[in-house]
Phi, psi and omega in degrees: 000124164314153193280329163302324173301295190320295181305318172345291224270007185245316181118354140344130185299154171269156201275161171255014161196142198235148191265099171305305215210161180288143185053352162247134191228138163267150166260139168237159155255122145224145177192190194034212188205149193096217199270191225225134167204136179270151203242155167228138180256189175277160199275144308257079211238174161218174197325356186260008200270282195292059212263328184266017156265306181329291195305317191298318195278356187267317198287336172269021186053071196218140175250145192233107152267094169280141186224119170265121186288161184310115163117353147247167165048229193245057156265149193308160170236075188287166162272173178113226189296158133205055149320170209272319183262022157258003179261344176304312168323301223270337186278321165347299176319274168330295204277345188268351168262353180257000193058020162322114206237126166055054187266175163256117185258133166242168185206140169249135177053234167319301184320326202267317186284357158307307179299335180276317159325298138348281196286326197275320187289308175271359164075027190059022165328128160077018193215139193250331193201171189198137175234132217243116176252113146054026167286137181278075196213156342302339162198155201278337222245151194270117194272184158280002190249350190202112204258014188259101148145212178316187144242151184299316172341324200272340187274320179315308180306311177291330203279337176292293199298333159315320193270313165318299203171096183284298182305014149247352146309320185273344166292319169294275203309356187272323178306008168237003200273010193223186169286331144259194194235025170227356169332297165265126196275155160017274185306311191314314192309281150325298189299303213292311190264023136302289179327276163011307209246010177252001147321127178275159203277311174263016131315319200282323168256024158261003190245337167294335159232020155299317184320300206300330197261323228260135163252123190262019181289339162285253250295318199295320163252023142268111174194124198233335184301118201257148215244143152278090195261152174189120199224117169331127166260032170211036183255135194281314202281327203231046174342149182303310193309320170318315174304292197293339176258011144287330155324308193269293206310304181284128178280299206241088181248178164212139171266128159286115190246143179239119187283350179239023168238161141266209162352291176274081184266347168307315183259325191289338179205062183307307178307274155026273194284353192264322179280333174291302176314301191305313165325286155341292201280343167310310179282000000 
């Protein structure tokens, strides 16, 4: 009998860290019951970014798995890769040790272009459906072919202040993460650069610059699965333009547009965004 039956039927605690690779082990949130949907978080927060998703989904009969990528929150921190197909691996990993059947996989920001990575790379193993939160896909970054988001210039410049001086890197980027910058109050505010700053600095400028290079516009049409996109329409990191050309890329998608968020539509319209989610993952 899988050690996943096993916890079923006795009830026995899930485990909170699971071993991808020798010496690296990811933190996980697993709690509730019924199906099952895994959370991916965003550049540079980790599963605990979603602490105001947990309750509605469990309480909505949902078994909920957060999962922290390597190199964040209290997850291991290794040096070496940490491209879009070495976080794929690791989730590859995770659900093939939890035995996981027919999840809904969501991803926020990073997260979310790691989950198309994913469902394109594994070919939607172990997953029925896949929800796109503010993701930075198809691409974060602006090409001569795609007039959309940053310019990489604007990514070089963070990755100098990460090496400068990180806690004005997580100070910038938090003044653009919500629709204004009184969007989220004080406390919220705090909690989010706790999450942040328990990051390792060189995760946070390897991943800045997987953000910056990979373009995902092929992965976007294996994608067979039906998909959720929900997206700030005031979000500065992850543009609206972004929302819309994951639309068009993926066939059988949908869009949400959130009309008072920016970046963060998890906290800016939490209810919202929790009902959309469940709705999703309900049917």
């Amino acid at each position: 009998m899988k050690k996943a039956q096993v916890l079923k039927k006795t009830g026995l605690t899930r485990e909170e860290y699971i071993k991808v690779e020798p010496n690296v082990y990811l933190h996980i949130t697993d709690a509730g019951k019924g199906r099952t949907v895994v959370l991916i978080h965003g550049w540079p927060l980790s599963d605990e970014m979603y602490e105001y998703q947990y309750n509605d989904l469990i309480n909505n009969k949902f078994r909920v798995i957060g999962l922290t990528l390597r190199g964040f929150g209290q997850s291991s921190k290794p040096y070496g890769s940490y491209d879009y197909d070495v976080h794929a691996r690791d989730i590859k990993k995770v659900l093939d040790h939890l035995d996981v059947k027919k999840a809904v996989l969501g991803g926020f920001s990073m997260g979310g272009s790691i989950a198309i990575r994913y469902v394109s790379l594994y070919k939607g193993a172990h997953v029925s459906k896949l929800a796109l939160f503010g993701a930075a896909a198809p691409i974060w970054t602006q090409r001569k072919d795609f007039p959309y988001n940053l310019q990489k210039s604007a990514v070089d410049a963070l990755v100098e202040l990460n090496h400068k001086d990180r806690p004005k890197l997580l100070s910038e980027f938090a003044k653009i993460f919500s629709a204004t910058e009184t969007s989220l109050n004080d406390g919220i505010g705090s909690w989010l650069n706790g999450i942040c700053i328990s990051a390792s600095s060189y995760a946070t400028a390897k991943c800045l610059i997987a953000l910056r290079d990979t373009d995902l516009r092929k992965d976007l049409a294996k994608i067979k699965i039906p998909t959720l996109i929900m997206h700030g329409k005031q979000d500065k990191i992850c543009s609206f333009d972004l929302a819309e050309q994951m639309k068009a890329g993926i066939s059988d998608s949908q869009l949400i547009p959130f009309e008072n968020s920016g970046h963060s539509l998890f906290l800016e319209e939490t209810e919202k965004f929790n009902a959309a989610l469940i709705k999703f993952a309900g049917k």
